[in-house]
Backbone as CSV, one residue per row, in Angstrom:
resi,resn,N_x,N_y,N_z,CA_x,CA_y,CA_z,C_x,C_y,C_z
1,UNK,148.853,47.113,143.463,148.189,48.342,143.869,147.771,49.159,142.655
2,UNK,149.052,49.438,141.763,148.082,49.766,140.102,147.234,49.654,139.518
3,UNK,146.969,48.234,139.575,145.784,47.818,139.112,144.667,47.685,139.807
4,UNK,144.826,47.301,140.426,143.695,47.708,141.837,143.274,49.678,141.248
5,UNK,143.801,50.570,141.483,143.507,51.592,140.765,142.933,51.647,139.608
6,UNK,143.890,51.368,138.809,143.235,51.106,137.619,141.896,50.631,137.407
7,UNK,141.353,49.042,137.912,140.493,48.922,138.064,139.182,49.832,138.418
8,UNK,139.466,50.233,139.577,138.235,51.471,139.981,137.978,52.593,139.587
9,UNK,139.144,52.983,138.749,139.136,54.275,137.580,138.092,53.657,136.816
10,UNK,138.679,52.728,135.664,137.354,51.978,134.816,136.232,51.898,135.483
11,UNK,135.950,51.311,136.689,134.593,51.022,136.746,133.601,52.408,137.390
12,UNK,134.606,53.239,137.832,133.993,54.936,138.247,133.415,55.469,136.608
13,UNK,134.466,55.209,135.522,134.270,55.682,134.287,133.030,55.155,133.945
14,UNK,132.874,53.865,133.849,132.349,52.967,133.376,130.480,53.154,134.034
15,UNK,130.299,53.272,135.311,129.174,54.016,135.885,128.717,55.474,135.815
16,UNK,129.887,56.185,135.474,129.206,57.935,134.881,128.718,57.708,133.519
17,UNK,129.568,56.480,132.564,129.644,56.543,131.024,127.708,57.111,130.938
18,UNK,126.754,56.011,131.644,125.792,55.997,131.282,124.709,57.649,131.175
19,UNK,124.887,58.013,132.782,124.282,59.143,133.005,124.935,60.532,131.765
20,UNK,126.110,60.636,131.435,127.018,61.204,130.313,126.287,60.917,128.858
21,UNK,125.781,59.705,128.566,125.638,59.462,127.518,123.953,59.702,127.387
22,UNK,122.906,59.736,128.638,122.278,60.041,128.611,121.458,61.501,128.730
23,UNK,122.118,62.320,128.792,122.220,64.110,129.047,121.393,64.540,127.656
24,UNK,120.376,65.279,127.603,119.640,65.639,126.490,119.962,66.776,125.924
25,UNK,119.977,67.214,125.068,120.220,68.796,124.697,118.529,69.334,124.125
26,UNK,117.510,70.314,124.294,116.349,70.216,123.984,116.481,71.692,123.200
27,UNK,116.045,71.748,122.342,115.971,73.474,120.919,114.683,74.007,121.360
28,UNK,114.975,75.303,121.979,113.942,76.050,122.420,114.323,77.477,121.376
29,UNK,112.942,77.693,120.671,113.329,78.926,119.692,112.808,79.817,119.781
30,UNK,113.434,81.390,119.706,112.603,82.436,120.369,111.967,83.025,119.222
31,UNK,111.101,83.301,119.176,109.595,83.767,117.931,109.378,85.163,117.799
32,UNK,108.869,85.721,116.647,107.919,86.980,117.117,106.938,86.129,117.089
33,UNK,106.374,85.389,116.455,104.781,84.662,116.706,104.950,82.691,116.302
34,UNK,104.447,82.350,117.462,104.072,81.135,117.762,102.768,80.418,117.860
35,UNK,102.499,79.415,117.875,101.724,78.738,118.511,100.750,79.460,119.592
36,UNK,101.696,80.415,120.551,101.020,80.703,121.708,101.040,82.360,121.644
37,UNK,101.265,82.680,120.358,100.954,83.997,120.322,101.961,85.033,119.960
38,UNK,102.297,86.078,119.827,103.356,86.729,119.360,104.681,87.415,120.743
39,UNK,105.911,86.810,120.242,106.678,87.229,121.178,106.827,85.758,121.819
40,UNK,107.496,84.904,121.735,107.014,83.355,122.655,108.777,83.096,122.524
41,UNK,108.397,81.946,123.418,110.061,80.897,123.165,108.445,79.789,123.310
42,UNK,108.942,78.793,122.168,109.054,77.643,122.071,109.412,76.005,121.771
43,UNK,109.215,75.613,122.215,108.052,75.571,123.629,108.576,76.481,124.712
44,UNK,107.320,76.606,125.295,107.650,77.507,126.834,107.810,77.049,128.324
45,UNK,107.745,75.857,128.273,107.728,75.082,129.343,108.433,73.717,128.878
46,UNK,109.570,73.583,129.814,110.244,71.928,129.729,110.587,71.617,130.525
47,UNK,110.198,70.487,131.305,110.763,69.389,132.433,112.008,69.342,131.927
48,UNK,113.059,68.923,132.770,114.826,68.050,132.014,114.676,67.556,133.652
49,UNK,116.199,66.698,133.286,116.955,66.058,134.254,117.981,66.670,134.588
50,UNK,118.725,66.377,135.771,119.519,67.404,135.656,120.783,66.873,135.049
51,UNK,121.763,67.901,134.153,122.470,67.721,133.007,122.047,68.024,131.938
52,UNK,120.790,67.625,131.528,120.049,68.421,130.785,120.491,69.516,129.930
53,UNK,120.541,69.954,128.689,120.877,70.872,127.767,119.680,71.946,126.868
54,UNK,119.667,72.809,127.565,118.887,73.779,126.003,119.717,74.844,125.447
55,UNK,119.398,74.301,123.924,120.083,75.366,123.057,118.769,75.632,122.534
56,UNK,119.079,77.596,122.961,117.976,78.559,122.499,118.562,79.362,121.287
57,UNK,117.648,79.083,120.722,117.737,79.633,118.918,117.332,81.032,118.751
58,UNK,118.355,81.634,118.370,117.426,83.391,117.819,116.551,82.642,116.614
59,UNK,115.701,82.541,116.340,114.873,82.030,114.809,114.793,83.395,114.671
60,UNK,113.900,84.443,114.928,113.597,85.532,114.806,114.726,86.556,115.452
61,UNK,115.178,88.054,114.627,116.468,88.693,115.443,115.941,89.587,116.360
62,UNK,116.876,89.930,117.029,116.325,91.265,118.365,116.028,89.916,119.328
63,UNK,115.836,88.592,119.591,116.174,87.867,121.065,117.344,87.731,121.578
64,UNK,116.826,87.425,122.834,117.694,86.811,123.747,117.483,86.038,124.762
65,UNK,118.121,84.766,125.846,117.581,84.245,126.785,118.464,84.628,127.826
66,UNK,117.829,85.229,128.761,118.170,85.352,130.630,117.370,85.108,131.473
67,UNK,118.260,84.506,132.442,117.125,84.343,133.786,116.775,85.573,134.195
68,UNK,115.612,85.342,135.153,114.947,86.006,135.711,115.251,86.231,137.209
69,UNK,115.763,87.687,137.639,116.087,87.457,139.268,114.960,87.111,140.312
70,UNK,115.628,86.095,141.022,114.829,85.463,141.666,113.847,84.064,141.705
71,UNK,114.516,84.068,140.457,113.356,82.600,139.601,114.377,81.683,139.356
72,UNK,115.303,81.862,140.051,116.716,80.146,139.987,116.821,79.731,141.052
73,UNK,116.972,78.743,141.210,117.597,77.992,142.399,118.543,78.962,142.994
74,UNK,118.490,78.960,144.376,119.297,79.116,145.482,120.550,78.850,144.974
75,UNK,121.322,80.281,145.151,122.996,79.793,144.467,123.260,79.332,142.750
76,UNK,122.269,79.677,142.409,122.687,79.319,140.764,123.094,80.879,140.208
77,UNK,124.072,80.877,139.650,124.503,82.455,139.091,123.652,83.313,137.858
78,UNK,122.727,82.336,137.106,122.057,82.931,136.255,122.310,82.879,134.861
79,UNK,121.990,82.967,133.602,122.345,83.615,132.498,121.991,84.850,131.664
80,UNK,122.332,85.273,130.506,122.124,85.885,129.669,122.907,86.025,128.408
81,UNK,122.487,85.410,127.385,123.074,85.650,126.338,123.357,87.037,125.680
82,UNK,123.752,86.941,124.354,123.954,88.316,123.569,122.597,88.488,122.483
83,UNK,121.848,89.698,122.369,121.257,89.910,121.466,121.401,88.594,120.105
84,UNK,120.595,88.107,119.607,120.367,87.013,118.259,121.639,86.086,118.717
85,UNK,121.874,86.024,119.808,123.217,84.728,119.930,122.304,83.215,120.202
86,UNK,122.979,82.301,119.301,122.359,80.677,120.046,123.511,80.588,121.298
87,UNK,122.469,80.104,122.160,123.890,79.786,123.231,122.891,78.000,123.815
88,UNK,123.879,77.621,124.007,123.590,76.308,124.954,123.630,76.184,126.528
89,UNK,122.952,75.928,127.294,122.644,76.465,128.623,122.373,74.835,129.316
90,UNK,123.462,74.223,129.938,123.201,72.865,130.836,122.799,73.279,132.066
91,UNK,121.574,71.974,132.393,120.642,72.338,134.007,121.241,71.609,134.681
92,UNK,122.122,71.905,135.423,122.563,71.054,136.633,121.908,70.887,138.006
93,UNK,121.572,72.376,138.278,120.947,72.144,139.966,119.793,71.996,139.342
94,UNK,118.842,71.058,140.696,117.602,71.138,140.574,116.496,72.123,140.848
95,UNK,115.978,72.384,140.609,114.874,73.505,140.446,114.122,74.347,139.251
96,UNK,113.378,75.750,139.603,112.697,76.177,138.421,113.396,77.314,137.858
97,UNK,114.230,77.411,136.892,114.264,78.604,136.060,113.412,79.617,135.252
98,UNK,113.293,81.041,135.903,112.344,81.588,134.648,113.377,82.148,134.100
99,UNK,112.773,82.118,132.807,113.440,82.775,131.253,113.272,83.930,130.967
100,UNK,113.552,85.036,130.135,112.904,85.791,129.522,113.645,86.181,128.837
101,UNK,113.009,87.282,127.313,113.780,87.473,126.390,113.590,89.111,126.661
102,UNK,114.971,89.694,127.147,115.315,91.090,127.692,114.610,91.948,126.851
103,UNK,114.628,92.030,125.514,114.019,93.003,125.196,112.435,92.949,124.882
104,UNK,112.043,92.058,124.778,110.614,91.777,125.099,110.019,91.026,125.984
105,UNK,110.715,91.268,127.195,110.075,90.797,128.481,108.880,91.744,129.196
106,UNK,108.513,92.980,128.827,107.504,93.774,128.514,106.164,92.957,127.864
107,UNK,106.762,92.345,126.743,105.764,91.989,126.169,104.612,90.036,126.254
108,UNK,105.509,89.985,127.131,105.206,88.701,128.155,106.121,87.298,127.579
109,UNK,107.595,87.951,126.798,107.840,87.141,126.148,108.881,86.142,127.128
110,UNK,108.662,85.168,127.853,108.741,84.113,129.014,108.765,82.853,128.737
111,UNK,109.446,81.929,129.517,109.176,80.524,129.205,109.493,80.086,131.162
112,UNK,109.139,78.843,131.428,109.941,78.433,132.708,110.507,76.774,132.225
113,UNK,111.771,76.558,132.947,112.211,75.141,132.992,112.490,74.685,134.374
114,UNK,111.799,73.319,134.454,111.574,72.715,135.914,112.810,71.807,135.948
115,UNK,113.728,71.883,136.421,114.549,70.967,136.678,114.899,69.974,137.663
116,UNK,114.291,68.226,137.446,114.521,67.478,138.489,112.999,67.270,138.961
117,UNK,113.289,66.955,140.241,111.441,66.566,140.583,111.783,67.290,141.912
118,UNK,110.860,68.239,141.831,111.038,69.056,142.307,109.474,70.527,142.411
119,UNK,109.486,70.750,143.698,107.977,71.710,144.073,108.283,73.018,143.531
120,UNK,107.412,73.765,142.716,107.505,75.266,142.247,107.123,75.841,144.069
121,UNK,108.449,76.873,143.980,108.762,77.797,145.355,107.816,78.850,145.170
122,UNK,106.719,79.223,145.946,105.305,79.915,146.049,106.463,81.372,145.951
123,UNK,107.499,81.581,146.398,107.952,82.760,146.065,108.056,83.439,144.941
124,UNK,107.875,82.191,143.428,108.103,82.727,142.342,106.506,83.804,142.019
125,UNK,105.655,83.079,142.200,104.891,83.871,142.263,104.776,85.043,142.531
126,UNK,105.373,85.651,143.953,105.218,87.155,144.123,106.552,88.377,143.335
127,UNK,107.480,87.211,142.689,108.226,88.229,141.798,107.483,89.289,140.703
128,UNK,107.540,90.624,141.329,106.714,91.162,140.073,107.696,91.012,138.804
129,UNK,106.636,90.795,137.948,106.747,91.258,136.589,106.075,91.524,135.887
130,UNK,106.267,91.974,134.343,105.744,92.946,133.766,104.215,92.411,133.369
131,UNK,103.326,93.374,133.375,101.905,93.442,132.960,101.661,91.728,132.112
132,UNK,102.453,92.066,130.951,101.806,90.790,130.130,102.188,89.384,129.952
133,UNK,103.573,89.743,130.859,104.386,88.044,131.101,103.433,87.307,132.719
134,UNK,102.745,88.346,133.353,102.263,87.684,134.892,101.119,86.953,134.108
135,UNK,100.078,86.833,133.580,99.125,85.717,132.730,99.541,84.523,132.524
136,UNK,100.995,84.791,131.581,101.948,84.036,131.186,102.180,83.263,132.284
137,UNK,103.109,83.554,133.229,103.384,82.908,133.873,102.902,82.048,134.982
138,UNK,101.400,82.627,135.006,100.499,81.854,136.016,100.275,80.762,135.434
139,UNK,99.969,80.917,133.582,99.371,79.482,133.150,100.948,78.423,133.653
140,UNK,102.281,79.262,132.972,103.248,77.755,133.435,103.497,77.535,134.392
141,UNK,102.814,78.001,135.442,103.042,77.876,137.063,102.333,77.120,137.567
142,UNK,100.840,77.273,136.559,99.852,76.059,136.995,100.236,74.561,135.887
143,UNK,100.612,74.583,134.888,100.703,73.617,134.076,102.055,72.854,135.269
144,UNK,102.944,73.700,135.540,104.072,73.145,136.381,103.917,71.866,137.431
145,UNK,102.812,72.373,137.910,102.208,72.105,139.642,101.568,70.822,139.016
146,UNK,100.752,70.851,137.871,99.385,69.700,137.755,101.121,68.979,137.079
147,UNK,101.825,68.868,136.576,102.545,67.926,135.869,102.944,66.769,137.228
């Protein structure tokens, strides 16, 4: 009977080993000026799997990354780091996270992550937000949809 246990311990181990060993961690860095303009996380948009890892970089000080209420999955509690903190943030449930960096979320400074395969919820859309992140967020809402 031990071994019989034993056995199915190993081979339970032995079938997570892979999905475990395959889990990504992806460096998303928050900017005063990017690629896409001043005030950015980039990149601003990333597919993962779920397990999935981003560690968001203060590169520039005065960031931070938090979700956005209303822009997580059903039942996900949310984050927010500390002012210039790196923190590492694993995607477990599936769905779309929006980002933003608290003190320049005024200034449209946003990213979204799609987690899983999975439809952007038409609700994100009617979350207001601020003047210069709604542009923002239409383009990764449409880049989301055509992916």
């Amino acid at each position: 009977m031990i071994s019989l246990v034993r056995l199915l311990l190993t081979v339970l181990i032995a079938i997570s080993m892979p999905a475990l060993v395959s889990a990504e961690t992806v460096e998303v860095k928050m900017l005063n000026r990017g690629e896409k303009g001043s005030m950015v996380f980039e990149p601003d948009f990333l597919a993962l799997r779920p397990g999935d890892s981003v560690k968001f970089i203060a590169t520039n000080k005065s960031h931070n990354a938090a979700t956005i209420d209303g822009m997580v999955p059903d039942g996900h509690p949310g984050f927010k780091c500390k002012i210039n903190e790196e923190i590492v943030v694993t995607f477990d449930k599936p769905g779309f996270y929006g980002i933003k960096c608290s003190p320049h979320y005024a200034m449209g400074m946003v990213m979204l992550i799609k987690v899983g395969h999975v439809e952007l919820q038409q609700s994100y859309r009617a979350i207001e937000v601020p003047a210069r992140a709604k542009p923002r967020f239409e383009a990764l809402f449409a880049g989301a949809e055509a992916e």
